[in-house]
C-alpha positions as CSV (number, residue, x, y, z in Angstrom):
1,X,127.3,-51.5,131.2
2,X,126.2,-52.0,127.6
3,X,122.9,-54.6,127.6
4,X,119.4,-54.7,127.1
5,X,118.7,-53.8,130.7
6,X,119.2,-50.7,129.7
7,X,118.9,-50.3,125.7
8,X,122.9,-50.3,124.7
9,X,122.8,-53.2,122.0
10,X,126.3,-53.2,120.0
11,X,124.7,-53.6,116.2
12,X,122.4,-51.0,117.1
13,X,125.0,-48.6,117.9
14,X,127.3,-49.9,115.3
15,X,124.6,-49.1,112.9
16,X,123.7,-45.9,114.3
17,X,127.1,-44.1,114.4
18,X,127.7,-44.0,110.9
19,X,123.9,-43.4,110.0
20,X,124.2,-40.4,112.0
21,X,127.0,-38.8,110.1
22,X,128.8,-40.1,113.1
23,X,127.3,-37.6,115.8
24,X,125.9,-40.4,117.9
25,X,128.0,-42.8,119.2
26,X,126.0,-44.6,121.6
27,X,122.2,-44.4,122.7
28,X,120.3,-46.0,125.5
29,X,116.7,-47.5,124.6
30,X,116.0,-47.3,128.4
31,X,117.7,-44.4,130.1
32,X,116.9,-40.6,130.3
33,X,120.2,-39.9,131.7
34,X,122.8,-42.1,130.1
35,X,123.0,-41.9,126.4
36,X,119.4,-40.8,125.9
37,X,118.1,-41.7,122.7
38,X,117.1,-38.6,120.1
39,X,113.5,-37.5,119.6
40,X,112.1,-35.8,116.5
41,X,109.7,-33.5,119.0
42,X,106.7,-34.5,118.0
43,X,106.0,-36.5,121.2
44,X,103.2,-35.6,123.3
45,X,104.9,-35.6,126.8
46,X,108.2,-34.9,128.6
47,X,109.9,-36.9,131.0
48,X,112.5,-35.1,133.1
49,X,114.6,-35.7,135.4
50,X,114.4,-33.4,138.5
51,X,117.3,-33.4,141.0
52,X,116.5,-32.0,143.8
53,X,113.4,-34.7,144.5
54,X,115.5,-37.5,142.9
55,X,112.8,-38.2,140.6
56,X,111.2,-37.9,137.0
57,X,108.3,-35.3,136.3
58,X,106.1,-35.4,133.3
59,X,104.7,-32.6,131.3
60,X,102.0,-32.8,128.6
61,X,102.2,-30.2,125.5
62,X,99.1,-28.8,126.7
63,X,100.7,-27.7,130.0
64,X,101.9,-23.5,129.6
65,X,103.3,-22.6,132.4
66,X,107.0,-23.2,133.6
67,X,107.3,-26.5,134.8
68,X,109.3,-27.9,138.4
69,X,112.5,-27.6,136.6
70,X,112.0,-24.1,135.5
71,X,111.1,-24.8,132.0
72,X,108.2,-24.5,129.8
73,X,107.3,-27.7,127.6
74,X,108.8,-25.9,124.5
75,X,111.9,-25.0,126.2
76,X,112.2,-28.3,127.4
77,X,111.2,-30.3,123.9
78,X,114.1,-28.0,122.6
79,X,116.6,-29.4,124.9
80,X,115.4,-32.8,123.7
81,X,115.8,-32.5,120.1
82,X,119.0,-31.3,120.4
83,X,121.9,-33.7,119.4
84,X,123.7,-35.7,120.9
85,X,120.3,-36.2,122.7
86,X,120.9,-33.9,126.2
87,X,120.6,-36.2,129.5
88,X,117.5,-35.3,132.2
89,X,114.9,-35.5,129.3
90,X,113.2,-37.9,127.2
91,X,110.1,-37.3,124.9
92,X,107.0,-40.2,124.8
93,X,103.6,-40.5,123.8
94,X,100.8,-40.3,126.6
95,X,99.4,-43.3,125.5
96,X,102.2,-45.0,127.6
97,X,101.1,-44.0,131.1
């Protein structure tokens, strides 16, 4: 459901897709798993979402080993520069927790 609850604003997106060269239709301000917004990588944490707990992990850059989901933080910032932006993971800053 499109809405600031969770970041899906029409302009934004109507904006967006053709600013894009038309590779992202949609994004979600608010969601890690619907629509995730794209990062440029240069964030300093990873949120990801981890299934078999139901919940969200977070991983600083500084952290080398594989993570809960099996991943390093490179492997996973790769997976979240990728786009469309892939679902599960979102990049922030660790200022924000």
């Amino acid at each position: 459901m499109p809405g600031p609850v969770r970041g899906i604003w029409k302009g934004v997106n109507d904006y967006v897709y053709p600013n894009s060269h038309k590779t992202i239709e949609c994004f979600s301000a608010y969601s890690i798993m619907d629509h995730p917004m794209t990062s440029c990588g240069c964030f300093e944490a990873i949120c990801a979402y981890v299934p078999e707990c139901n919940g969200v992990m977070v991983v600083n850059r500084e952290f080398l080993e594989d993570t809960p989901v099996g991943m390093t933080f490179l492997d996973a910032r790769r997976q979240r520069r990728r786009r469309p932006a892939n679902p599960r993971f979102h990049g922030v800053r660790q200022r924000c927790f």
